[in-house]
N, C-alpha and C positions, 0 to 999 in steps of 0.2 A: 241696512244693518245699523241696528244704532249703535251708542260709545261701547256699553255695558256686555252686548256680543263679542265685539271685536277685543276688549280688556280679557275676557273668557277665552278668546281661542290665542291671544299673544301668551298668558297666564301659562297656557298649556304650552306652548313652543318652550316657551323660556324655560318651566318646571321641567321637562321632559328634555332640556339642552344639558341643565345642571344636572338633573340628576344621572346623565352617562358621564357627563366629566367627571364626577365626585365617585362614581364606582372602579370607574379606570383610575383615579388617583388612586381609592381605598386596594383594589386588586393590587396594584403596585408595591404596596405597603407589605400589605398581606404575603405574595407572593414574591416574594423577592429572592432573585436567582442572582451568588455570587462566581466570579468566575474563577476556573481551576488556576492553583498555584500553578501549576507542571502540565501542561497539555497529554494526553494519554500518551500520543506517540508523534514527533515531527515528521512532517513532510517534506524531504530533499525538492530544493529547486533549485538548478545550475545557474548560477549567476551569469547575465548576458555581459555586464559591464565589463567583467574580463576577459570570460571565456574561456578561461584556462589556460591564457598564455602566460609564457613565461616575459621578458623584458626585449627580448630579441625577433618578437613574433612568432616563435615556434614552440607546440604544443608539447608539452614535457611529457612523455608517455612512460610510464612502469609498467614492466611487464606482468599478468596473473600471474606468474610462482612468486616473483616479487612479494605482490600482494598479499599473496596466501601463505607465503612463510612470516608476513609480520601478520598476519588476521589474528582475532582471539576471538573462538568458537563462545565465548559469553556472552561479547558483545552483540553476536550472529544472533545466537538466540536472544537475546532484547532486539533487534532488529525485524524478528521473525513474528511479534507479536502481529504486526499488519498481516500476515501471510496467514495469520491461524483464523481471520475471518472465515477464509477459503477452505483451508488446509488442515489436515492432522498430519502429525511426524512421529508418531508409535510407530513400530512395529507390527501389525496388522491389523492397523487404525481403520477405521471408515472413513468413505471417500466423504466428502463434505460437495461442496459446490467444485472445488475444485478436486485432485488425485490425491492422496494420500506421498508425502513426499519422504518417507521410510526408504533409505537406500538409494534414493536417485542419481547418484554419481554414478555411471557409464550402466545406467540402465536403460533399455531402449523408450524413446520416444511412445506415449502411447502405448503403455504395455501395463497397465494398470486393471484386474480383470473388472467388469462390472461399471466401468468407467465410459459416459457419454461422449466421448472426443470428438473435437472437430475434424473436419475432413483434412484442414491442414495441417493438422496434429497428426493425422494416421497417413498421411502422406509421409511424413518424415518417420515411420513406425523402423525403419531398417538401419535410423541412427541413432547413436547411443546419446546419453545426455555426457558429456565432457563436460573439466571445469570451462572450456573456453564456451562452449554454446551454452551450458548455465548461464554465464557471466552476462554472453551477451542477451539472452531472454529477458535476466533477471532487469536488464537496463532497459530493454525496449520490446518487451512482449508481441505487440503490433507488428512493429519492424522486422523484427528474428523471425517470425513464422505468423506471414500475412493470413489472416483469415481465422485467428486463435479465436475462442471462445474467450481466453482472460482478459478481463477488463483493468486490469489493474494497469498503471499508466508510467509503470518502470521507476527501479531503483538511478538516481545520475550520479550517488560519488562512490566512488573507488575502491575506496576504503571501507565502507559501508557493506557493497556488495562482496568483499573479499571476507568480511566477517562473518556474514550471511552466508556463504561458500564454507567456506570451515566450518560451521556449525550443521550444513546440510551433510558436510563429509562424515561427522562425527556418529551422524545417526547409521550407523552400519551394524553388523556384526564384524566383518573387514573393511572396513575405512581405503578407503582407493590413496596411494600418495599422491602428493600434489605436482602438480609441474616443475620441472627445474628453474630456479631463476633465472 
């Protein structure tokens, strides 16, 4: 191979290097994605560092009526956005990926008509939903009823879930009271 080949096929490496680098700069220019002021919705994650202890080691527990007597069903519904991926909350909404969540305070387990439930969901079909086993779903889907079909990976603070509760209460025609504190 003489000089005059070998200058012809580096010519081409090197033209055919630059010109991917200079469309990836140029697309970057062009296509420039800024990021959102406000994230659509956060994502609760329980801090490990404390744990939720208080200063003496022991874990400060509020009771749900507690809760659900300071909750504010507004904030429940901004909370509920993540939920409406899955979910509708009309009144004789269509079921989506998940039930339709219209009145679900102490209505039974898997009593949704039309609705694909897991086996571990119609296993529990003879219990109602209460605010305590909401609560505890709403925080550990997996955990509360092994074998769920929800994939959603649980609400962890308290406060949050209590607002979330009140706002599911509200969707009624009679609204169930809440627990005593």
């Amino acid at each position: 191979m003489n000089s005059f080949e070998f200058n012809k096929i580096a010519g081409a490496v090197l033209g055919t290097a630059l010109m991917v680098f200079g469309l990836k700069a140029a697309s970057e220019v062009i296509y420039h994605s800024e990021k959102p002021e406000k994230p659509g919705f956060v994502i609760e994650v329980a801090d490990a560092t404390t744990g939720g202890e208080t200063g003496g080691g022991e874990v400060a527990v509020v009771s749900l009526g507690t809760l659900l007597a300071a909750a504010d069903p507004k904030k429940g519904e901004a909370a509920s956005k993540a939920c409406a991926a899955c979910h509708t909350f009309v009144k004789g909404g269509p079921n989506k990926v998940g039930p339709n969540l219209w009145d679900v305070v102490q209505r039974p387990h898997a009593s949704v008509p039309g609705f694909p439930y897991s086996d571990a969901m119609k296993a529990k079909a003879a219990e109602p939903w209460t605010y305590e086993v909401l609560d505890a779903f709403i925080k550990s889907p997996k955990e509360t009823v092994p074998g769920t079909k929800m994939v959603y990976g649980g609400l962890k603070k308290d406060t949050t879930r209590a607002d979330l509760l009140a706002y599911l209460a509200s969707l009624s025609d009679a609204p169930k009271p809440f627990p005593a504190p």
